[in-house]
PyMOL Python script that loads the backbone (N, CA, C, O; Angstrom):
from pymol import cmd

cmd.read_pdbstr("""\
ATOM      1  N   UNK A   1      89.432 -44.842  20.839  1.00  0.00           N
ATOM      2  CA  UNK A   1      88.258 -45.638  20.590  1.00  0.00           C
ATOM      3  C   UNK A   1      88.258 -46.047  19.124  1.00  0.00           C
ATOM      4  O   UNK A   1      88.547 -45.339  18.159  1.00  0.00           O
ATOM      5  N   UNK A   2      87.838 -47.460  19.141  1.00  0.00           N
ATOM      6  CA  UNK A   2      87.675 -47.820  17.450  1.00  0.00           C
ATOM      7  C   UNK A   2      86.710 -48.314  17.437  1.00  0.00           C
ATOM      8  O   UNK A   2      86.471 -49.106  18.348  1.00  0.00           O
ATOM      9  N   UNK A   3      85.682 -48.068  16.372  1.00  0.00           N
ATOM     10  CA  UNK A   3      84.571 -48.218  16.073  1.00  0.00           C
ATOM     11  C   UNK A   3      84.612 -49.864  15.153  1.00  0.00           C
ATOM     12  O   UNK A   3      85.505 -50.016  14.319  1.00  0.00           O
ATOM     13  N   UNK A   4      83.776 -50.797  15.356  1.00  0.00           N
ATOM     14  CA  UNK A   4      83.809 -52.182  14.619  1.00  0.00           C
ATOM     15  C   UNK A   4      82.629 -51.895  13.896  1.00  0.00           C
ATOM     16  O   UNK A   4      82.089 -50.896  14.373  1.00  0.00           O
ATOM     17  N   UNK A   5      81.872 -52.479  12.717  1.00  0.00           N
ATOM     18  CA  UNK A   5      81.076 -53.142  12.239  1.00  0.00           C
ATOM     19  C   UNK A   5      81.449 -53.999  10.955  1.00  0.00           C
ATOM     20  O   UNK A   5      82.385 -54.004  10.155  1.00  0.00           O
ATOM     21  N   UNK A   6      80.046 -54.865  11.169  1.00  0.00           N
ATOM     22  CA  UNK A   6      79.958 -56.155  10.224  1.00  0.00           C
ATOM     23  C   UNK A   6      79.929 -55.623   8.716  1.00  0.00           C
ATOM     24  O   UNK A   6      79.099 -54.777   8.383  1.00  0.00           O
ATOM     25  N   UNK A   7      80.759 -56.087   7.914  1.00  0.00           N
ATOM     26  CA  UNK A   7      80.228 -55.804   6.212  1.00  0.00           C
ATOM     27  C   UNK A   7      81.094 -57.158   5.959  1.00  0.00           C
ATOM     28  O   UNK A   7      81.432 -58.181   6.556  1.00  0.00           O
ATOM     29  N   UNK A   8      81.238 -56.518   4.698  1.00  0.00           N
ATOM     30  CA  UNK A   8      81.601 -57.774   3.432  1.00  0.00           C
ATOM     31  C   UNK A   8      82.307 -57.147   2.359  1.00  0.00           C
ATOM     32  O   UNK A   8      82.156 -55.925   2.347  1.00  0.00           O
ATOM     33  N   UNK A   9      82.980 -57.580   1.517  1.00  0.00           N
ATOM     34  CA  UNK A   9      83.601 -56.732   0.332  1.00  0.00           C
ATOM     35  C   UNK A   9      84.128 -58.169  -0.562  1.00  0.00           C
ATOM     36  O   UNK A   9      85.027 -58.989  -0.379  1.00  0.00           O
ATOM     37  N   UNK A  10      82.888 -57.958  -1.777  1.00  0.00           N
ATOM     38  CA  UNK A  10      83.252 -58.742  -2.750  1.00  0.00           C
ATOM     39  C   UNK A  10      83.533 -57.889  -4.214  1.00  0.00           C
ATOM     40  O   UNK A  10      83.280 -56.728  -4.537  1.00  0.00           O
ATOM     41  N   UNK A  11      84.205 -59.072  -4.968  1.00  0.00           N
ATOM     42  CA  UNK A  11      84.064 -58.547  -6.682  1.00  0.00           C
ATOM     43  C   UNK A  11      83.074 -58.264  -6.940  1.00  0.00           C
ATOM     44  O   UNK A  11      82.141 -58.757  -6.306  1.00  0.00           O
ATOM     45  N   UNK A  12      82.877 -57.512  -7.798  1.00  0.00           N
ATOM     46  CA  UNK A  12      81.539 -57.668  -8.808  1.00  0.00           C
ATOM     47  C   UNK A  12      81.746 -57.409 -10.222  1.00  0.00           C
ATOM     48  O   UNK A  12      80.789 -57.407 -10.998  1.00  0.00           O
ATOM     49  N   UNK A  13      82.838 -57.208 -10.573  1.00  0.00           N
ATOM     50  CA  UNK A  13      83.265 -56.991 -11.966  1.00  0.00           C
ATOM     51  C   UNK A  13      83.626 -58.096 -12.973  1.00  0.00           C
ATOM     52  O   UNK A  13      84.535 -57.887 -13.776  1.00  0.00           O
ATOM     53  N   UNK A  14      82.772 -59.580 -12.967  1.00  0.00           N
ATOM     54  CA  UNK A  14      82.977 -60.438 -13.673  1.00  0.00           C
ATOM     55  C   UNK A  14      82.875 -60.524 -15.200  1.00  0.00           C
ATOM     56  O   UNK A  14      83.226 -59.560 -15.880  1.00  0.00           O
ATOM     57  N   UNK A  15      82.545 -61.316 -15.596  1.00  0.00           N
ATOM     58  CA  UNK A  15      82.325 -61.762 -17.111  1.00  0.00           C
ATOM     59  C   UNK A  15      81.772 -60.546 -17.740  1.00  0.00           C
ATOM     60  O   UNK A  15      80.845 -59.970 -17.171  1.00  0.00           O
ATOM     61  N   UNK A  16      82.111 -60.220 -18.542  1.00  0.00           N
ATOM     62  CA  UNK A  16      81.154 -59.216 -19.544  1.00  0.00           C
ATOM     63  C   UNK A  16      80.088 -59.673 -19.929  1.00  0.00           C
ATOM     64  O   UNK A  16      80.251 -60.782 -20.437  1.00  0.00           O
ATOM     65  N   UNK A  17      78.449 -59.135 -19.925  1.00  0.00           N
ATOM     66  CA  UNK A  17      77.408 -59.252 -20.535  1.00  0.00           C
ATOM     67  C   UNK A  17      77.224 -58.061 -21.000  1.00  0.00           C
ATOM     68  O   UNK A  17      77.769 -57.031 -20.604  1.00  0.00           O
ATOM     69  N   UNK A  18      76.293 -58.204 -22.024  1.00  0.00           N
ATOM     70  CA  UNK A  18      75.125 -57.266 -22.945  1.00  0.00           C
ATOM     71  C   UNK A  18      73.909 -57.102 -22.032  1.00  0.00           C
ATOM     72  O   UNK A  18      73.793 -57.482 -20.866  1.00  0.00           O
ATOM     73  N   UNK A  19      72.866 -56.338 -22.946  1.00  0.00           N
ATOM     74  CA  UNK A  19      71.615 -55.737 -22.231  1.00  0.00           C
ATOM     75  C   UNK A  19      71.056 -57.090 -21.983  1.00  0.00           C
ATOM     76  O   UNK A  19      70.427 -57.026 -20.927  1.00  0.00           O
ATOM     77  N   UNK A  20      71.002 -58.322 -22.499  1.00  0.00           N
ATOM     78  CA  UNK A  20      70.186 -59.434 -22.483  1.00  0.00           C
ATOM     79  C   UNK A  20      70.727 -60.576 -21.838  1.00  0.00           C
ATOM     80  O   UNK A  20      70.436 -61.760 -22.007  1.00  0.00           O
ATOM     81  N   UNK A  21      71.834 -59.879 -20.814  1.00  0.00           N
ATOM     82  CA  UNK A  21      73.038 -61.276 -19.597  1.00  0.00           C
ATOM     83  C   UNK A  21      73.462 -61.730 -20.892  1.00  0.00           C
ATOM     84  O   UNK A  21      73.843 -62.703 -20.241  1.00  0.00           O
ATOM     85  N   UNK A  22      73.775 -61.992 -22.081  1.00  0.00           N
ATOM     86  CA  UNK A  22      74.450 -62.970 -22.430  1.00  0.00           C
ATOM     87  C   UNK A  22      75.923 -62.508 -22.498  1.00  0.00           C
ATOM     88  O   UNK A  22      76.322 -61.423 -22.921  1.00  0.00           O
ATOM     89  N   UNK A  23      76.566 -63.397 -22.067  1.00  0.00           N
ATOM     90  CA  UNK A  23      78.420 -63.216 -21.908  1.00  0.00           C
ATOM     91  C   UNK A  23      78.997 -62.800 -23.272  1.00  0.00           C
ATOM     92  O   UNK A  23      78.840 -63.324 -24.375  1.00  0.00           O
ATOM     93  N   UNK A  24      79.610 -61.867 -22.954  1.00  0.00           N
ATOM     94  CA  UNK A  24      80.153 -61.152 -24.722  1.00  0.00           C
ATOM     95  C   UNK A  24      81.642 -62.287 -24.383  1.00  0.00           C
ATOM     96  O   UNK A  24      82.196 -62.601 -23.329  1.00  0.00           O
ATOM     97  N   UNK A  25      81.918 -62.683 -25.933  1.00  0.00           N
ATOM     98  CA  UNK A  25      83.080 -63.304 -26.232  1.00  0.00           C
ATOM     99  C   UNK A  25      84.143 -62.451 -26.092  1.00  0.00           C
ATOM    100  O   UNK A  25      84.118 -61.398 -25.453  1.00  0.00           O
ATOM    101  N   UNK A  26      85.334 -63.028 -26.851  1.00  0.00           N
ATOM    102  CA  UNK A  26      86.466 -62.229 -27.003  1.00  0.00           C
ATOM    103  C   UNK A  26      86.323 -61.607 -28.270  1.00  0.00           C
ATOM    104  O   UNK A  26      87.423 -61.104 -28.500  1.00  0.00           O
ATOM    105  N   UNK A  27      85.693 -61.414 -29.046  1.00  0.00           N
ATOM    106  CA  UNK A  27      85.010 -60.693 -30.443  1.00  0.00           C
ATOM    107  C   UNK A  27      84.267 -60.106 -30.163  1.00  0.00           C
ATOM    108  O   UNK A  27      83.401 -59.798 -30.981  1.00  0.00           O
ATOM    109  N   UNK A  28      84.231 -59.665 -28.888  1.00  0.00           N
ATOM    110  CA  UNK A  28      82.945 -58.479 -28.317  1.00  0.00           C
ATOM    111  C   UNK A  28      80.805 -59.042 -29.008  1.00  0.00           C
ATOM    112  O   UNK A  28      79.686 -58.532 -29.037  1.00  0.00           O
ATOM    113  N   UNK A  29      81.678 -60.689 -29.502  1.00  0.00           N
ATOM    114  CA  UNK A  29      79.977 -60.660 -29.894  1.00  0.00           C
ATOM    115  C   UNK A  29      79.367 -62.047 -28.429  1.00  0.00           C
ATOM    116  O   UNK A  29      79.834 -62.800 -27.574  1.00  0.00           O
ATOM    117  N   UNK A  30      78.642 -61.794 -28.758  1.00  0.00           N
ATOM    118  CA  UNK A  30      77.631 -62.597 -27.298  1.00  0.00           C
ATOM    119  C   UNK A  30      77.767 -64.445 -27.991  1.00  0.00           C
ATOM    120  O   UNK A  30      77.638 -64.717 -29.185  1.00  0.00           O
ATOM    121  N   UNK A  31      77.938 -65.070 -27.316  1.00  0.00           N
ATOM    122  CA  UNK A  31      77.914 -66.323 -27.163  1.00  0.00           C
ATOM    123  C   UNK A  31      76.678 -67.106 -27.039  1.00  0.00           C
ATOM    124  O   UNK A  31      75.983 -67.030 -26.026  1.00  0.00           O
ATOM    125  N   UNK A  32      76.405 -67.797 -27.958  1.00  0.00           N
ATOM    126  CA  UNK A  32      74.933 -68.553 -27.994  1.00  0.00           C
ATOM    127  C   UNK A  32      74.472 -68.912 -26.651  1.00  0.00           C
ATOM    128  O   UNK A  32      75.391 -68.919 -25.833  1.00  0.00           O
ATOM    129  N   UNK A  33      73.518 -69.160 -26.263  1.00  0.00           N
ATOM    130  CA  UNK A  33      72.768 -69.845 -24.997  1.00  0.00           C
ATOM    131  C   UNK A  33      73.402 -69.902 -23.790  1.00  0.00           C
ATOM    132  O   UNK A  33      72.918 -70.433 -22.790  1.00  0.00           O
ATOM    133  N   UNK A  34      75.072 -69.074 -23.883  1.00  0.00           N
ATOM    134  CA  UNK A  34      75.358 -68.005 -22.157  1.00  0.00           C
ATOM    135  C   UNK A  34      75.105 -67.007 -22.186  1.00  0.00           C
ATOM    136  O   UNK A  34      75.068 -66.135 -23.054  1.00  0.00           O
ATOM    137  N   UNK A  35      74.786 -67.113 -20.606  1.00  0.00           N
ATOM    138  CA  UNK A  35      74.136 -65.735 -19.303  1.00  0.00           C
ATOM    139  C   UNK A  35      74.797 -65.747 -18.444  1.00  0.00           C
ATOM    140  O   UNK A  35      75.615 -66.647 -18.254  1.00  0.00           O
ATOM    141  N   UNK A  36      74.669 -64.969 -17.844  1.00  0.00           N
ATOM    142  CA  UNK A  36      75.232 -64.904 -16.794  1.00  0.00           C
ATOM    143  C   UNK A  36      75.123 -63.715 -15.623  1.00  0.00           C
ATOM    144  O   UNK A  36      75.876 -62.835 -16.040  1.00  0.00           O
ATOM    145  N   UNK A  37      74.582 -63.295 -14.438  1.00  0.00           N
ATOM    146  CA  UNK A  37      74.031 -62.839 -13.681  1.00  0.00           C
ATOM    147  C   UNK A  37      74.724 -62.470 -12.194  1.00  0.00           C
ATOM    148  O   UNK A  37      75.547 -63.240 -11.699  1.00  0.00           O
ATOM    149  N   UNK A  38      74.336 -61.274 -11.552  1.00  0.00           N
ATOM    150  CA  UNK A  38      75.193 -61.101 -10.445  1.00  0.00           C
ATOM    151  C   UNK A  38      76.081 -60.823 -10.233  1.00  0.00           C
ATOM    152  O   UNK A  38      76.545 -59.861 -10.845  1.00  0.00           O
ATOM    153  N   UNK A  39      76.886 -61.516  -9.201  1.00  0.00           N
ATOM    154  CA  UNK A  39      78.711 -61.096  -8.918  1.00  0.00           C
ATOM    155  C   UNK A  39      79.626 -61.467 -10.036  1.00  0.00           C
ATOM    156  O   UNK A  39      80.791 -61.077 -10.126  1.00  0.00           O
ATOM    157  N   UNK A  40      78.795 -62.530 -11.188  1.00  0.00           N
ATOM    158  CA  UNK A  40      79.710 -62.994 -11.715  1.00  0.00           C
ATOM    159  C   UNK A  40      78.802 -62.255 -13.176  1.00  0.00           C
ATOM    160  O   UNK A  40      77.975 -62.869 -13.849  1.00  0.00           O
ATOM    161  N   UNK A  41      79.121 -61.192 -13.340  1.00  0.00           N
ATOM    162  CA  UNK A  41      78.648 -60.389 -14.522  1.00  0.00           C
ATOM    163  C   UNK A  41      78.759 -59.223 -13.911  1.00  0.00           C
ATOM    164  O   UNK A  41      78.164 -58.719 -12.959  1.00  0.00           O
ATOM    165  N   UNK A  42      80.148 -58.653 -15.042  1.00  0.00           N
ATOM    166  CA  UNK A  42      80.589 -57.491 -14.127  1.00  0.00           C
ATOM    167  C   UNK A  42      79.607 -55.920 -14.975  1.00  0.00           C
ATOM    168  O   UNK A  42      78.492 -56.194 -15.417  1.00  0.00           O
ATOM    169  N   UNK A  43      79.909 -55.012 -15.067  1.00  0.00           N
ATOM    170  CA  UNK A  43      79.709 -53.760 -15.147  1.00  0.00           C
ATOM    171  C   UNK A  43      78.869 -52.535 -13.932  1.00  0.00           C
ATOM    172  O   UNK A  43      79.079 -51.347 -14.178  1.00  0.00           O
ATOM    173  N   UNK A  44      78.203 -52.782 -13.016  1.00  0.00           N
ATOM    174  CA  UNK A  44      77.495 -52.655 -12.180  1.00  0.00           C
ATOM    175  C   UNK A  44      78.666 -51.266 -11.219  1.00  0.00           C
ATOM    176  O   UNK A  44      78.733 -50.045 -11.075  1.00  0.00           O
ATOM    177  N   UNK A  45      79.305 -52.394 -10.842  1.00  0.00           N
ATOM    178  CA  UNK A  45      80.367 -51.573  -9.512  1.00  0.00           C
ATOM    179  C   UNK A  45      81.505 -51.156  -9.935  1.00  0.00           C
ATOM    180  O   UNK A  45      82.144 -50.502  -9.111  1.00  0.00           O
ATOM    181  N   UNK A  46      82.215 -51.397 -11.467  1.00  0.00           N
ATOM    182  CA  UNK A  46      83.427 -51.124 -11.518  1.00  0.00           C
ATOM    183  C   UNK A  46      83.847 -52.418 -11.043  1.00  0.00           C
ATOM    184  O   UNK A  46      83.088 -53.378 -10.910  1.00  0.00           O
ATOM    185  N   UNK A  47      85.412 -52.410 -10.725  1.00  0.00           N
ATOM    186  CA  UNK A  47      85.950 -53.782 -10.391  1.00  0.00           C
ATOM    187  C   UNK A  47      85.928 -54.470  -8.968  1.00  0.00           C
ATOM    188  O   UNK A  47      86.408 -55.528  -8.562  1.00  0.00           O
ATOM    189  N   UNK A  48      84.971 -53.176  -8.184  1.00  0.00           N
ATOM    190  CA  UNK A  48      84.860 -53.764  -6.787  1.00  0.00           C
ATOM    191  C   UNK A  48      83.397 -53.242  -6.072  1.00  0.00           C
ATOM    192  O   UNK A  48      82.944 -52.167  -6.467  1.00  0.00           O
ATOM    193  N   UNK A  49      82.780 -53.877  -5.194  1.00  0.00           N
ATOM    194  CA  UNK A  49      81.949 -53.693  -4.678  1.00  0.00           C
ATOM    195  C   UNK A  49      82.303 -53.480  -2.948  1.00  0.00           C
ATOM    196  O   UNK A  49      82.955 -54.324  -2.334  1.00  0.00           O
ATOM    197  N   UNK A  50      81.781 -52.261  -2.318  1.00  0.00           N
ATOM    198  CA  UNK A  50      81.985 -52.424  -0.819  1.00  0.00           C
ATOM    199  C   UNK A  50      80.507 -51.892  -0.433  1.00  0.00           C
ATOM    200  O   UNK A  50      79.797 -50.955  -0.799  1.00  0.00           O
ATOM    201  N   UNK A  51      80.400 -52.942   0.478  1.00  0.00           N
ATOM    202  CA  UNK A  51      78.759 -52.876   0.959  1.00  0.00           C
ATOM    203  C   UNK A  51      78.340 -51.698   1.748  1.00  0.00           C
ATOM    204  O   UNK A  51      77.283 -51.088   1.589  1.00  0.00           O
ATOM    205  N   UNK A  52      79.580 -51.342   2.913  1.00  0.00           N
ATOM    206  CA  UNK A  52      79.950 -49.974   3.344  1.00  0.00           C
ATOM    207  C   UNK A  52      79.421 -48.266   2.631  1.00  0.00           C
ATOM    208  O   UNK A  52      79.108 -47.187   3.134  1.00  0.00           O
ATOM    209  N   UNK A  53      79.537 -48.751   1.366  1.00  0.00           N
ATOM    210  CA  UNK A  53      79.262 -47.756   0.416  1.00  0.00           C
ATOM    211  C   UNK A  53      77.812 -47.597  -0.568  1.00  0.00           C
ATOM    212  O   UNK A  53      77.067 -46.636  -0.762  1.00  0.00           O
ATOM    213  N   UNK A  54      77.807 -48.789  -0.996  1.00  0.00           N
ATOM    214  CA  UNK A  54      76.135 -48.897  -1.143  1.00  0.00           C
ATOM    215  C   UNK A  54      75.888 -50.412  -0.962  1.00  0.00           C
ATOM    216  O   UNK A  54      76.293 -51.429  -1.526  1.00  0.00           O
ATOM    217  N   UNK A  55      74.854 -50.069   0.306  1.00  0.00           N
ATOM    218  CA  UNK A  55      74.654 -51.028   1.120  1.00  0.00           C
ATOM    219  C   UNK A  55      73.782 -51.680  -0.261  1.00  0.00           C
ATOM    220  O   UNK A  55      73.658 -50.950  -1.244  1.00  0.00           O
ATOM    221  N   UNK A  56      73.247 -52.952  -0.276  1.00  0.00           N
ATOM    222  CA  UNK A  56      71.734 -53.674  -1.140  1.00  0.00           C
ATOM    223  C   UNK A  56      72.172 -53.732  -2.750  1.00  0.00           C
ATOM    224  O   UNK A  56      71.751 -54.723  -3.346  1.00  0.00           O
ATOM    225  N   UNK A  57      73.088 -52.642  -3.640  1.00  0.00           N
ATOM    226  CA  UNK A  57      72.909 -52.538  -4.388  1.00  0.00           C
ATOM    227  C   UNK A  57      73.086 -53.805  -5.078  1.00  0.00           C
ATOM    228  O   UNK A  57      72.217 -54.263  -5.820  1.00  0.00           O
ATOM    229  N   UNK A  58      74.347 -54.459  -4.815  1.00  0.00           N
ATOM    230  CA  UNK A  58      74.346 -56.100  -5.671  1.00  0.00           C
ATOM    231  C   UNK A  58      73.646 -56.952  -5.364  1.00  0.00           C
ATOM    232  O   UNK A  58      73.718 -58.036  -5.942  1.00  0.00           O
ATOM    233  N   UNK A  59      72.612 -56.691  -4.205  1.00  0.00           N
ATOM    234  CA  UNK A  59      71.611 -57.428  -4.195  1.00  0.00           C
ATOM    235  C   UNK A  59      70.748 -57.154  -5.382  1.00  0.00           C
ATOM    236  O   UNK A  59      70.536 -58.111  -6.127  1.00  0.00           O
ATOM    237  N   UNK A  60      70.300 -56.180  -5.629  1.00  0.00           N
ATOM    238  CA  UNK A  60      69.174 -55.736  -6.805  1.00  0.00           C
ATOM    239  C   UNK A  60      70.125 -55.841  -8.232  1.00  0.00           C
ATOM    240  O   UNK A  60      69.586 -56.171  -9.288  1.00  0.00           O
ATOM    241  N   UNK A  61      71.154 -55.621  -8.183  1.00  0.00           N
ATOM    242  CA  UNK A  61      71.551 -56.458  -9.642  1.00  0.00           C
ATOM    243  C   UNK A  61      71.975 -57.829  -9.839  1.00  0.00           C
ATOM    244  O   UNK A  61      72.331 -58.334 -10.904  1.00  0.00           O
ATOM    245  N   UNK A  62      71.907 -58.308  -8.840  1.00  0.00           N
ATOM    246  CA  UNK A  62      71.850 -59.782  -8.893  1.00  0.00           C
ATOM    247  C   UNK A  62      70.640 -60.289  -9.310  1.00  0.00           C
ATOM    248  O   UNK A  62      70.524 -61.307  -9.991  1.00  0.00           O
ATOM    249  N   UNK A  63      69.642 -59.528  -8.874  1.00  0.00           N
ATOM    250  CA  UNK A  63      68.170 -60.572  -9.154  1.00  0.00           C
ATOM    251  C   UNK A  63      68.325 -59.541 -10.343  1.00  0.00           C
ATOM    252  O   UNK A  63      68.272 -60.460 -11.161  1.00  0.00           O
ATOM    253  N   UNK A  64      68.449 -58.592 -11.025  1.00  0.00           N
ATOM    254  CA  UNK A  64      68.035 -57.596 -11.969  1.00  0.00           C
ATOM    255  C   UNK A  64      68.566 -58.420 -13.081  1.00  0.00           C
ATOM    256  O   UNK A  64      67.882 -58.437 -14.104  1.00  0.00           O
ATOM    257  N   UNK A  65      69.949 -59.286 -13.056  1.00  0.00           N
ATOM    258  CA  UNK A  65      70.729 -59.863 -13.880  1.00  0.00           C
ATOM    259  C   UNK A  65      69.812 -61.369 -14.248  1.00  0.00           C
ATOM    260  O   UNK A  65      69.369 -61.655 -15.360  1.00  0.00           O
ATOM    261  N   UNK A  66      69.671 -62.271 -12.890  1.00  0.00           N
ATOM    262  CA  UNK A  66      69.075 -63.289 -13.099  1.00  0.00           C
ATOM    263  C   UNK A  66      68.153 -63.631 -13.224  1.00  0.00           C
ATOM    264  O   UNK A  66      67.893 -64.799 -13.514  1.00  0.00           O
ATOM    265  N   UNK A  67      66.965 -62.337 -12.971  1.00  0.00           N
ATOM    266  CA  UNK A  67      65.114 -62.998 -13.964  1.00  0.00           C
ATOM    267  C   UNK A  67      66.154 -62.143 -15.389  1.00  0.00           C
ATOM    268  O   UNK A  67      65.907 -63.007 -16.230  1.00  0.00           O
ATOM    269  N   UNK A  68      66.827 -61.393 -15.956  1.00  0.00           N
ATOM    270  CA  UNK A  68      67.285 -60.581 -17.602  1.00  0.00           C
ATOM    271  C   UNK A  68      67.638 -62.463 -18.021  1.00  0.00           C
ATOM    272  O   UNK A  68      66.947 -63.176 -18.748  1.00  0.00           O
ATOM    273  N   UNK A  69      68.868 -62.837 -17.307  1.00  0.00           N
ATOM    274  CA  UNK A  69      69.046 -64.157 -18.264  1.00  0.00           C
ATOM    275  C   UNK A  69      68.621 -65.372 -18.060  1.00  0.00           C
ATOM    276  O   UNK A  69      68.844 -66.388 -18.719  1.00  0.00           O
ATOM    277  N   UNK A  70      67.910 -65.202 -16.987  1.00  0.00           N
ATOM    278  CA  UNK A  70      66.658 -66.682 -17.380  1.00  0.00           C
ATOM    279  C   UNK A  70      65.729 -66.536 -18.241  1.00  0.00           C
ATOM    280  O   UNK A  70      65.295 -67.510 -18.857  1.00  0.00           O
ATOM    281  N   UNK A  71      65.227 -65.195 -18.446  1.00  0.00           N
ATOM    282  CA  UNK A  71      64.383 -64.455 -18.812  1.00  0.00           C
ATOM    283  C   UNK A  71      64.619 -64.917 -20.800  1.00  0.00           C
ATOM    284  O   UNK A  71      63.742 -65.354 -21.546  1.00  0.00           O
ATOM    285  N   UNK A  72      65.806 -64.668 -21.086  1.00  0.00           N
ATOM    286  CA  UNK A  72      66.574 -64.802 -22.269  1.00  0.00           C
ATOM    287  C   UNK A  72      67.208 -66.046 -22.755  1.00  0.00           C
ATOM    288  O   UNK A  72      67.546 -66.178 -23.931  1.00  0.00           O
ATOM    289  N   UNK A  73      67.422 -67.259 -21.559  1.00  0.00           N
ATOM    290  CA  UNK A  73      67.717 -68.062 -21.905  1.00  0.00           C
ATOM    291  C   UNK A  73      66.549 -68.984 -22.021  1.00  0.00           C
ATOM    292  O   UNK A  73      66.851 -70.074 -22.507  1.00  0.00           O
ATOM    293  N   UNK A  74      65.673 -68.876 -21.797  1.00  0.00           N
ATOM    294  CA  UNK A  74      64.248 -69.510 -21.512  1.00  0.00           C
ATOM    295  C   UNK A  74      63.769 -69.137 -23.317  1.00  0.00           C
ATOM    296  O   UNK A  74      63.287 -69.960 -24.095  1.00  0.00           O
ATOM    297  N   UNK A  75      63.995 -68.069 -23.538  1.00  0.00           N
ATOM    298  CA  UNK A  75      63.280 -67.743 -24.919  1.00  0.00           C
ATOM    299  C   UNK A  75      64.261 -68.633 -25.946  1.00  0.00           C
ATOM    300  O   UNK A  75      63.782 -69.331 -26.841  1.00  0.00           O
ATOM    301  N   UNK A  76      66.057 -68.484 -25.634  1.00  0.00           N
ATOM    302  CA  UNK A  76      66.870 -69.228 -26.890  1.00  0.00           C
ATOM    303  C   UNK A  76      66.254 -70.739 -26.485  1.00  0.00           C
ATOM    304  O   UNK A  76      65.548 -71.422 -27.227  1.00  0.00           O
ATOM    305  N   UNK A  77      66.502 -70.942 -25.713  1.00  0.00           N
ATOM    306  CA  UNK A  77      65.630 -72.572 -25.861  1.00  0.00           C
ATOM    307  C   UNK A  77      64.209 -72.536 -26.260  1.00  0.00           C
ATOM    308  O   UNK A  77      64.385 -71.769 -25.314  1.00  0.00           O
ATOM    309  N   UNK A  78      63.671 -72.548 -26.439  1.00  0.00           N
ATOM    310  CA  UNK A  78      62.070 -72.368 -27.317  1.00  0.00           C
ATOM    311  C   UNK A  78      62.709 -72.069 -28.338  1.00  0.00           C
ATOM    312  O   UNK A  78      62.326 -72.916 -29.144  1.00  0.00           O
ATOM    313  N   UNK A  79      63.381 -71.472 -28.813  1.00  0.00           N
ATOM    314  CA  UNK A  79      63.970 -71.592 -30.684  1.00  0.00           C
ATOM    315  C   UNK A  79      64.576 -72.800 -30.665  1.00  0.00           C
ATOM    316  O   UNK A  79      64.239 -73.268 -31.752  1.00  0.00           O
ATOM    317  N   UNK A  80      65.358 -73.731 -30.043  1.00  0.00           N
ATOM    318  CA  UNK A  80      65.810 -74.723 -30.205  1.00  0.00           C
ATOM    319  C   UNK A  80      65.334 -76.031 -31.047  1.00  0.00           C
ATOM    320  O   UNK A  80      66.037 -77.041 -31.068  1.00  0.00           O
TER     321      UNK A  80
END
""", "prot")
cmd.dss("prot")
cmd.show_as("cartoon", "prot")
cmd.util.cbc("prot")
cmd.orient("prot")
């Protein structure tokens, strides 16, 4: 007998961000007015995510990532 179910298995180890989504350069310093959020802003899972294992979690750092850098990019524009 073999057991089936539905999942998914994506990256999640993208771009480097800081506490505030913004994408760290290659000088480890953050890049003016980029963010970046979700699958594509890694530190969260390591270099892989399996849903199998924790089911929801890149759901909640996806939105955790994208109100942090709208949140931050909304403020560098008002300094603009």
């Amino acid at each position: 007998v073999i057991d089936l179910a539905i999942g998914q298995f994506t990256t999640a180890d993208g771009i480097k961000i800081n506490e505030n989504a913004q994408v760290i350069g290659a000088h480890d310093e953050p890049i003016p007015g980029l963010y970046a959020g979700g699958s594509d802003a890694g530190g969260l899972q390591g270099d892989t995510y399996d849903v199998g294992i924790c089911p929801g979690s890149q759901q909640g750092w996806s939105c955790f990532c994208g109100r942090t850098a709208a949140k931050n990019a909304a403020e560098y524009i008002s300094t603009l």
